[in-house]
N, C-alpha and C positions, 0 to 999 in steps of 0.2 A: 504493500500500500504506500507505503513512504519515499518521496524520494531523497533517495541517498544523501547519506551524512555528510560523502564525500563531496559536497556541495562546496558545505565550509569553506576546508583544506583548500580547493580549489580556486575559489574565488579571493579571497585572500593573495595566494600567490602571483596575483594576477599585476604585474608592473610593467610598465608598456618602456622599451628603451627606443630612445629616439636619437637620434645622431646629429653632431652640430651644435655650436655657441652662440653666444653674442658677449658684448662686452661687458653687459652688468648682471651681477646679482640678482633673482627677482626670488622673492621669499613667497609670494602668493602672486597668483592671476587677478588682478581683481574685479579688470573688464568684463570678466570671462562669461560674465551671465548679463553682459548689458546692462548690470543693476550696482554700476559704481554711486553707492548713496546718496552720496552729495555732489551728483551730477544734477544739474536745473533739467536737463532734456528728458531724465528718467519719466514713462509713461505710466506714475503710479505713485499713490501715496503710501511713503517712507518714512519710517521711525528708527534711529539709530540709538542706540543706550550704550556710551562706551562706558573703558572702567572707569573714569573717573566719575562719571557719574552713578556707577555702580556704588563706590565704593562712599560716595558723599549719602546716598538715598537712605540709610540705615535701613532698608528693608532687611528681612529674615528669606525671604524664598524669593525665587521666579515669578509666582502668582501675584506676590504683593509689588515686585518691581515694576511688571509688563501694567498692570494696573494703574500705578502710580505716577507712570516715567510715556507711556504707550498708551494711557488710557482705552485699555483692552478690558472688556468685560467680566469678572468672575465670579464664578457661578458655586461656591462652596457649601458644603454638607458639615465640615468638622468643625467649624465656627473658631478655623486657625488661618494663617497663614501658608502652610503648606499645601493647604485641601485647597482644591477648585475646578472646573471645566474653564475653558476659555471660549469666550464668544467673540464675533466679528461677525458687521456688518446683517445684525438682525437675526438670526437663530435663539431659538429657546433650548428643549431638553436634547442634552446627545450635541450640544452645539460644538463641543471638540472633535468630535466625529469631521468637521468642515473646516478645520484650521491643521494644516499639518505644520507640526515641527520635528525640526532638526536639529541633530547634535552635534557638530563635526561634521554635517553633512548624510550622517544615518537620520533614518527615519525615526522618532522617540516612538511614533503614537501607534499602541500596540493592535494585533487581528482583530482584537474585540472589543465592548462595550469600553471595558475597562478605562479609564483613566492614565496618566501619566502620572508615574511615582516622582514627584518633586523634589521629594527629601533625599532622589541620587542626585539631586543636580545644584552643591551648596554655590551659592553667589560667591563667596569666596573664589570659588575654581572661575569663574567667568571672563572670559573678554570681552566680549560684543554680543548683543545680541539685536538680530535685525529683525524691522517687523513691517510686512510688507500683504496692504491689503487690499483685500478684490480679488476676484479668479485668477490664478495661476497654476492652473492645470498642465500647461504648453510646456513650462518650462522643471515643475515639481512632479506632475503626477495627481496621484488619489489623496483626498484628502485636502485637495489644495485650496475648497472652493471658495470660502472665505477671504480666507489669507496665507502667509505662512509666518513663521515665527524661527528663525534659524539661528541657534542658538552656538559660541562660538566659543572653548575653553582656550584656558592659557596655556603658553610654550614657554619655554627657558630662555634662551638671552640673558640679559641681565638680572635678572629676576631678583638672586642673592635669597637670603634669608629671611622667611617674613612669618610672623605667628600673628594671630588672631584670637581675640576673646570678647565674649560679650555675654551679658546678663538681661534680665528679665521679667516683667510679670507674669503671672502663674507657672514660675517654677522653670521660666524657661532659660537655657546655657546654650551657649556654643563656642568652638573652641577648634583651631589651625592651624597647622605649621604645613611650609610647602619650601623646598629649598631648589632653586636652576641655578645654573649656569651654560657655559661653552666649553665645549673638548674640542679644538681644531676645527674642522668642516659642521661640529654636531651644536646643538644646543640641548640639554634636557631639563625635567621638572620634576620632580615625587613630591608628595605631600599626601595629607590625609586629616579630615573633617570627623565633627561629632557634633551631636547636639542633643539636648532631649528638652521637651513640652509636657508641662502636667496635663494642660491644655484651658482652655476659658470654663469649657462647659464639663461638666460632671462625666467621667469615662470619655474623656479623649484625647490622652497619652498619645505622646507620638517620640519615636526617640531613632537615632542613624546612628550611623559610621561609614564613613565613604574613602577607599583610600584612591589613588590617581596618580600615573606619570603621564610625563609625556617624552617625546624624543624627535627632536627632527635634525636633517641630513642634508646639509646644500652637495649636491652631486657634484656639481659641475659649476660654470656659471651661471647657467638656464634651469636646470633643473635642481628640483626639492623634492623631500620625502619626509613626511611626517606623522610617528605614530603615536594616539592618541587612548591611556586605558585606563579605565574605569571598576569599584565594585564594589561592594559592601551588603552590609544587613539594614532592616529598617521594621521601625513596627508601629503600627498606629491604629487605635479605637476610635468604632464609629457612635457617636452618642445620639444618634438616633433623631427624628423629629417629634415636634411636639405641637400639642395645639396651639391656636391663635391665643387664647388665653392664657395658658401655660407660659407661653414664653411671654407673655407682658406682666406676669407674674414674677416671675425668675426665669430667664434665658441661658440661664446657667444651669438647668437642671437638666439630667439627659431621661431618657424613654424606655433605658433597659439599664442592667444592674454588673454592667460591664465585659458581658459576654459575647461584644460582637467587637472582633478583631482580625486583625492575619499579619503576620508575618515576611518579610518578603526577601530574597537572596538576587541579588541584581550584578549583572558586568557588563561592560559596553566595549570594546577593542574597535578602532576606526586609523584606515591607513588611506592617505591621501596625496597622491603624486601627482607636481606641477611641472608644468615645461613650457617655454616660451620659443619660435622659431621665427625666423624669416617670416614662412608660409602662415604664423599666428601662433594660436596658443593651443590646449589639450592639459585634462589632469584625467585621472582617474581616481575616485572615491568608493573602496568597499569599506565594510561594516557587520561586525557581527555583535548580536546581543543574546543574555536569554536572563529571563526571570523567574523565581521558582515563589509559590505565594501559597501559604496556607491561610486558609480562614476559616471563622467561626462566624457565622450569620443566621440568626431567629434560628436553630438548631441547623441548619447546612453544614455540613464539616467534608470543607473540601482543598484539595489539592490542585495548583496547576501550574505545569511548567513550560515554558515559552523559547522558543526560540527564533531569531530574526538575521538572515542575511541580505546587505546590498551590495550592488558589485554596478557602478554609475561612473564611467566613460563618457568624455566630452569634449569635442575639439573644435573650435574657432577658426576660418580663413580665413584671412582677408585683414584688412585694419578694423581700430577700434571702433571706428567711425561707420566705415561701408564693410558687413563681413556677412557671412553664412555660416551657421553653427548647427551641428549634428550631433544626436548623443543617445545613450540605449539604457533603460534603467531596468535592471535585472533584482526582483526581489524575491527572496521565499522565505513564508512563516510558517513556522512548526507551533502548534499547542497541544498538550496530554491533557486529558483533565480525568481526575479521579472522586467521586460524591462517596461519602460513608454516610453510616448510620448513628455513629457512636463518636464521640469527640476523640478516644484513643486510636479513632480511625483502622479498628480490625472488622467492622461489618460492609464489604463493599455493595454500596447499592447500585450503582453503576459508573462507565467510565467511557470516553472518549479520546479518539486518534485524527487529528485534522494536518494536511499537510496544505496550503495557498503558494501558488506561485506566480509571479506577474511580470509581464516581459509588456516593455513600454520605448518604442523610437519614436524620436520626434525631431522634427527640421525646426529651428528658428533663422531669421534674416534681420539685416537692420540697414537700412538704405539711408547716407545722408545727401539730401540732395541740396546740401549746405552748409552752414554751419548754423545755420535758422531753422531749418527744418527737417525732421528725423524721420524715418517709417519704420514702423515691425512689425513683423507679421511670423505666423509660425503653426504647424500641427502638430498633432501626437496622435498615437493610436495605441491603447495600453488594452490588453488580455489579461485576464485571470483566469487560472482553473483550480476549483478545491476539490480536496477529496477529504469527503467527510466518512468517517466512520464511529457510529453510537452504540454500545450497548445497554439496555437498564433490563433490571433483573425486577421477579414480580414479588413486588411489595410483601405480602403476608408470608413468604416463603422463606427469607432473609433473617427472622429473630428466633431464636430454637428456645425462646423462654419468653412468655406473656405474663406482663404484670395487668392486674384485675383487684376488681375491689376484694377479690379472697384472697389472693395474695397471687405468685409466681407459678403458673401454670406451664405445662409444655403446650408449646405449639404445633396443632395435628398438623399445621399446613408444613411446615419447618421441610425445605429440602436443599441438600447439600451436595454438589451445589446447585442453587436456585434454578429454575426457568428462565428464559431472556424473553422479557415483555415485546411480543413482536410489534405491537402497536407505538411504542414509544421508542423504539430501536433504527436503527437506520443507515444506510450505508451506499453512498453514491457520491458520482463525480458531477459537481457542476461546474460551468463555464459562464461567464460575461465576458460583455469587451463592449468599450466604448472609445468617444475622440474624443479632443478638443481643438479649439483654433483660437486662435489672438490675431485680433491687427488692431494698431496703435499707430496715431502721430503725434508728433510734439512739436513746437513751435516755440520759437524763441521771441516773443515783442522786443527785450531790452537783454545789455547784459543780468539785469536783475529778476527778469520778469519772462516766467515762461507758461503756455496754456497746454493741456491734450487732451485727444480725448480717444477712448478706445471700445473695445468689443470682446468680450470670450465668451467661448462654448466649454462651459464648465460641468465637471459630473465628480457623482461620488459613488463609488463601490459600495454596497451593503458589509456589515463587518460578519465575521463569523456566527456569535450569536445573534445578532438579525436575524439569520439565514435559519441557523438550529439551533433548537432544543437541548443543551448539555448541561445549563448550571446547575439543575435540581429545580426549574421554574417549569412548568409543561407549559408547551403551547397545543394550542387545537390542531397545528400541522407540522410535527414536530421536524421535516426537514421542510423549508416552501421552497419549493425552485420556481416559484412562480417572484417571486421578492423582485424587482428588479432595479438596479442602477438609478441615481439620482441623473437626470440632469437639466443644464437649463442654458439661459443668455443671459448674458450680464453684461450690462451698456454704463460706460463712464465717459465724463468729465471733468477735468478739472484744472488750476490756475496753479502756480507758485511763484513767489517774488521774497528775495534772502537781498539784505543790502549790509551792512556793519551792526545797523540798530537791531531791524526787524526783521519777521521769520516771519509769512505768511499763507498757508494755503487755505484751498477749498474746493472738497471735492465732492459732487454730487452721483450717485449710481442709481441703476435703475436692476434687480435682477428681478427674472421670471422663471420659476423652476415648475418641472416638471417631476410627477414620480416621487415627490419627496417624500422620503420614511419615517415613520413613526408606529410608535406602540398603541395599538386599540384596545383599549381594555374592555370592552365591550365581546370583542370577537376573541380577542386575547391572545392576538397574534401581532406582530408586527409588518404591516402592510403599505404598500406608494398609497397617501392619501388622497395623489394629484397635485393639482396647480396650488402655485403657491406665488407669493408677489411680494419684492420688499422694493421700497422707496426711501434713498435716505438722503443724509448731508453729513458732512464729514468736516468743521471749521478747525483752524487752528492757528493761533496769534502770538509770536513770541518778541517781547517785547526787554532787550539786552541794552545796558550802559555798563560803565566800567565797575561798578561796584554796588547795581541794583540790578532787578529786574519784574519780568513776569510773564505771565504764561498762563492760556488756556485752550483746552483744546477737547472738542464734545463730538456725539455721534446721535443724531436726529435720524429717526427710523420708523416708517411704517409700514409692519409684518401683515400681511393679511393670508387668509384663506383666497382665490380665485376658481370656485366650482365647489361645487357637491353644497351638501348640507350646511356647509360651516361655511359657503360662502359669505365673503364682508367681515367676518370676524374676525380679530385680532390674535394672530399667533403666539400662543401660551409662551409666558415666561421671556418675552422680547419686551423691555422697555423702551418706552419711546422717546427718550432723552438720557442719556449720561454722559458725564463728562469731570474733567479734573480741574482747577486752577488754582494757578501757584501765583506766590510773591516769593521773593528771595535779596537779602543785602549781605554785603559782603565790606563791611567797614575797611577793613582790615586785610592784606591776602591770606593771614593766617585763619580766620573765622570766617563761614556762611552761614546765614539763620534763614532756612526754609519755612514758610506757613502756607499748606495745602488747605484745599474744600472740595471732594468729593458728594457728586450727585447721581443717584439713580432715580427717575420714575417710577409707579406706578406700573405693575405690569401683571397677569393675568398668573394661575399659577397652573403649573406641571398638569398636563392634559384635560386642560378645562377648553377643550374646543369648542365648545358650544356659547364659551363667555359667561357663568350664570352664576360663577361659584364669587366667595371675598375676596377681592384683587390683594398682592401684596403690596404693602403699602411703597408709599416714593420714601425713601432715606437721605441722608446727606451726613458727613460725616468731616471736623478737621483733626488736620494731622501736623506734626510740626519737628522740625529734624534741624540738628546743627553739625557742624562739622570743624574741628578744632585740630589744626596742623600745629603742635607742640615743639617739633623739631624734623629736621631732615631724617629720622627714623620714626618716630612717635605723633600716631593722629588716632583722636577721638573722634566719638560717631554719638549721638543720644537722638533719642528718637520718639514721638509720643504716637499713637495710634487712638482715632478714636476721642479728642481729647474731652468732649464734652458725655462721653460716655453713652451714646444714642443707643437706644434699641431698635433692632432690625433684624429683615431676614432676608437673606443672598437668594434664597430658592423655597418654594413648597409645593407640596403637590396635594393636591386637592383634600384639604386640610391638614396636611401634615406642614411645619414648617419648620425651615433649620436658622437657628438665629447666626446672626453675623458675630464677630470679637467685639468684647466692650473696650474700655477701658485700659490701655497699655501703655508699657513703657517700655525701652532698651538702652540699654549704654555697651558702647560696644570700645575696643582698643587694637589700632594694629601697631606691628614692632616691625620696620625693616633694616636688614643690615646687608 
C-alpha cells in the first residue's frame, strides 16, 4: 500500500551541480520568486517582520507576532498565545486550511484538520518572516489560497553567543542559548529553547523544548548550500469551551477536569541549494518532517504519526526584470493513526494507513516593458493521489469485561480478535487534480508611487480527514470520494506609495469561490457547500520621523453565502473589520515605548449558517511593549498584553465559546557576546 520509505533517502540527496562562476558571493537568490519585498512593482500586498522587529515586539509565539506586526487574524481555542488558526482575507472555521506556511521553504501545514504546533517554532530561532496575501497558488501550491506566511530561521555568521530569558504571568518562562559562527567557506548555529505556561485558563498547561542547528556552505562563488534542523517534545491542555455566561462569569475557568491533552514528538530537516549563472538563477528546496502526537480527548485515546517530504526545484532565465521561470513541487505525506479504548492504550478499536502524494509544475513569466510597467503571468497544474486505508473493529466485541450496575460481568459478545466493522472500514485510492493561473500588472506613476492590479485561479485540496472517517468521529460516509477540490477567482487591486516619512497602501479584492468545504452537522458529513463571495479592503498607513511614529493597518470584509439556503448570509466566524494600531517614541536610541489597540468585530459563531444563533461579541484590546538597549550585549524587552484586562472570545461554536488571555505581563532579557 505505501509508497516506499525510500522516498526520503532519495529526495534528500537530490543536489543539482551546475558548472561556472561569477565574481561575487551571493548567499541567497532573492529575485528568484519575483517577490523581492521591498520592490514598489511587487503585484501584491506584503508584510515583512524582520528581527529587529522580532526581537523589539516582546511577543511569546508566531500567532501573537503575525497578529501584532501582520495584522493576521487568530483564531484560538487555548486562550494563550501559542494556540490559534490563522485567517486571511475573510474565512471562518478551518480558515488555516487556506493560508499555507513555510519553514525554510517546507510546507509546516500538516494532511489534516490539524493545526500547526507553534511551540516548535520559538521566535527566538526566527529571521524573517514574510507575509504575502491573496491567491498564490501559481507560485506555492495547495493551501495557498488566502495567503502564505513563509517563515525564515537563523544561520550563523556572526551570530557569536546569545542567551535569552524571560518571565511571566500565569506561570509563564522561557529561556535560550544558541551559539554560530564561520569555519572557512561554512557558517553554522546550534542552540536550543524551553518554555513552559500554566496557562490563563484552568487546564491549559503548555510547556516545549526545541533544540536547532543550522549549517551552510558557500561552494563556490555562485553557489550555496544550507542545512536547516529542527526537534523536540511539546505538550499542551485543551481547556475546553464554555458558555456565554460562564465565561462572563470567570473566563478563566475551563469545561473539563484536565483530561484533555497530547503530547507531541516533532523534527523538521530542510536542505536548500542556491546558484546564480549567466543564463539566471535555480535552487533547489527539499524537506522532510514527521510528528508523532498522542492525545486524550472526551475519552479518545489516540495515537498518530506523521510524516512529510518536499523535494521543490526552480530555475529562473532571463534577467530580473524580463525572465521565465519553471519549477516542479514534489510532495508526499504519510499518516498512521491508531484509536484505543482505554487511556493505557492496550484495547485497539481501530486504526488507519494513509499515504498522499502531489506532483505540481508550473511556468511563471514577468515581462518588463519598462521600467514603469511590469506583466506576470503564470500556470500550474498540481495532482494528488491518496491511498486510504481504515480498519474499525465492532464495538461490543473489543471489552472481555462489562461493568453494570451489578458489578463486572463477562462479555458474551467479547471476541478475540474482534470482527472489522465493514461499514465503517475502508480502503481505496483517490485522485484530484486541479490548476491555477495569475496575471498581474504593475505600474509605476512616480519613483514613490506605484498601482496593480491582478487575477488568480485559486483552489484548495480537501485534507485527509475531510475526505475520511479515522479520528474516532463517524461520518455518515465514512470514505466520500464525492468531496471535491475548493476553487474559485480572485480579482485585485491595489496602490503603494513609500517616500522617507510615509508607508502607504490599499488594496481592494474581490474572491468568488466555488465548492467551498465545510462541516454539516446536520448531515454530518463534510460537504462543497457551493458558492461563496468575499469582498474586502485591505488599508495600511505608516506614518515614520526620526524618533516617533505610527501605524495602522485593518482588513474590511464581506463573507457571504452566494446560492442555496444560506444565501445572503454572513459567513460564520469572519468578522467584518479588524485591524491593529500602533504609536511608538523612541526618545533616546537606546529606548522604544510601543502602545498598541487591537480591534475585532462582531462576527457570527462556528457553523451558524443560517445566522440565528448570539453573535460573538466585537472586542478590542491594548497592549504596550518597551525595548531597553543596556549595552552593546544586554537588551531588555517588557511587554503588557491585554492591558485593561477585556473579556473576550477569539472563537465559538454554536454556544460553546473559548475566551481570549486576560491580563499579562512579560519581561524578557537577551545577553550577546
Amino acid at each position: 500500500m505505501w509508497i516506499k520509505g525510500q522516498l526520503v533517502v532519495g529526495l534528500m540527496a537530490v543536489i543539482p551541480a551546475f558548472a561556472g562562476t561569477n565574481s561575487a558571493i551571493i548567499v541567497s537568490a532573492p529575485r528568484l520568486d519575483n517577490l523581492d519585498l521591498m520592490d514598489m512593482a511587487v503585484a501584491a500586498d506584503v508584510t515583512v517582520i524582520d528581527r529587529e522587529t522580532i526581537e523589539r515586539s516582546g511577543a511569546m509565539a508566531v500567532p501573537q507576532l503575525l497578529e501584532q506586526q501582520a495584522n493576521v487574524l487568530v483564531r484560538g481555542q487555548g486562550g494563550n498565545a501559542f494556540d490559534g488558526q490563522l485567517s486571511m482575507r475573510g474565512f471562518g472555521d478551518n480558515s488555516h486550511l487556506r493560508v499555507l506556511v513555510l519553514v525554510d521553504g517546507h510546507k509546516a501545514n500538516r494532511p489534516d484538520l490539524g493545526g500547526i504546533d507553534w511551540q516548535t517554532l520559538p521566535v527566538s530561532n526566527i529571521e524573517k518572516i514574510k507575509v504575502i496575501r491573496g491567491g498564490q497558488n501559481v507560485l506555492y501550491g495547495n493551501h495557498a489560497l488566502s495567503g502564505v506566511v513563509a517563515i525564515t530561521t537563523k544561520r550563523g555568521g556572526d551570530a557569536g553567543l546569545q542567551v535569552d530569558g524571560a518571565i511571566g504571568s500565569f506561570g509563564y518562562y522561557s529561556g535560550s542559548a544558541s551559539y554560530g559562527g564561520t569555519l572557512d567557506e561554512a557558517d553554522f548555529l546550534v542552540g536550543i529553547n524551553s518554555y513552559g505556561y500554566e496557562g490563563y485558563r484552568s487546564n491549559s498547561t503548555s510547556r516545549a523544548t526545541i533544540a536547532h542547528a543550522s549549517a551552510g556552505w558557500f561552494l563556490n562563488d555562485t553557489d550555496t548550500l544550507t542545512l536547516r534542523t529542527s526537534g523536540g517534545k511539546s505538550y499542551v491542555q485543551f481547556p475546553g469551551s464554555l458558555t456565554y455566561e460562564q465565561m462572563l462569569d470567570d473566563p478563566t475557568q475551563s469545561s473539563n477536569l484536565g483530561d484533555q491533552f497530547s503530547e507531541n514528538w516533532s523534527g523538521l530537516a530542510t536542505l536548500l541549494y542556491e546558484a546564480e549563472r549567466e543564463w539566471g538563477a535555480a535552487r533547489v528546496n527539499t524537506g522532510v518532517n514527521f510528528r508523532g502526537r498522542e492525545s486524550t480527548l472526551s475519552g479518545l485515546y489516540t495515537d498518530n504519526d506523521q510524516l512529510g517530504v518536499s523535494f521543490a526545484p526552480r530555475a529562473r532565465f532571463g534577467e530580473q526584470e524580463t525572465f521565465w521561470m519553471a519549477g516542479f513541487d514534489l510532495n508526499y505525506d504519510q499518516l498512521a493513526v491508531e484509536n484505543y479504548l482505554d487511556e493505557s492504550r492496550t484495547i485497539l478499536e481501530s486504526w488507519g494507513e494513509f499515504a498522499r502524494i502531489t506532483a505540481s509544475p508550473y511556468l511563471f513569466a514577468q515581462h518588463s516593458f519598462s521600467r514603469k510597467t511590469i506583466l506576470n503571468g503564470g500556470l500550474r497544474y498540481e495532482y494528488i493521489g491518496t491511498d486510504n486505508l481504515y480498519t474499525e473493529y465492532v464495538e461490543n466485541q473489543l471489552l472481555p469485561v462489562l461493568d453494570t450496575n451489578r458489578g463486572p460481568i463477562p462479555n458474551p459478545s467479547y471476541k478475540n480478535p474482534p470482527d472489522v466493522d465493514a461499514d465503517a472500514s475502508y480502503d481505496g485510492w483517490l485522485e484530484k487534480q486541479g490548476w491555477a493561473a495569475e496575471l498581474s500588472v504593475s505600474q509605476s506613476l512616480s519613483e514613490q508611487w506605484d498601482v496593480f492590479a491582478g487575477y488568480d485561479r485559486v483552489y484548495r485540496y480537501p485534507t485527509l480527514d475531510e475526505t475520511a472517517a479515522y479520528q474516532g468521529f463517524p461520518l455518515t460516509d465514512p470514505l466520500n470520494e464525492n468531496l471535491d477540490p475548493e476553487y474559485g477567482n480572485n480579482f485585485e487591486i491595489g496602490t503603494k506609495y513609500v517616500d522617507r516619512t510615509w508607508r502607504a497602501s490599499l488594496t481592494g479584492f474581490y474572491l468568488m469561490l466555488d465548492n467551498e468545504i465545510a462541516f454539516d452537522d446536520v448531515a454530518n458529513l463534510n460537504r462543497n457547500i457551493g458558492a461563496t463571495r468575499r469582498f474586502g479592503l485591505e488599508p495600511e498607513l505608516v506614518w515614520q520621523k526620526e524618533w516617533y511614529g505610527a501605524s495602522t493597518r485593518w482588513t474590511f470584509v464581506d463573507a457571504r453565502f452566494d446560492g442555496g439556503t444560506n444565501e445572503g448570509n454572513r459567513v460564520p466566524l469572519v468578522p467584518w473589520a479588524y485591524g491593529v494600531t500602533a504609536v511608538w517614541v523612541a526618545p533616546v536610541p537606546e529606548f522604544r515605548l510601543t502602545a498598541s489597540y487591537t480591534y475585532v468585530s462582531e462576527q457570527y459563531q462556528g457553523n451558524d449558517d443560517a445566522n440565528t444563533e448570539r453573535k460573538v461579541d466585537a472586542y478590542g484590546w491594548v497592549g504596550l511593549s518597551a525595548s531597553i538597549t543596556m549595552s552593546d550585549q544586554v537588551s531588555l524587552v517588557f511587554s503588557v498584553h491585554n492591558l485593561f484586562d477585556e473579556i473576550y472570545a477569539t472563537s465559538a461554536y454554536l454556544g460553546g465559546f473559548y475566551p481570549g488571555s486576560g491580563r499579562s505581563f512579560r519581561m524578557g532579557i537577551t545577553w550577546v557576546y
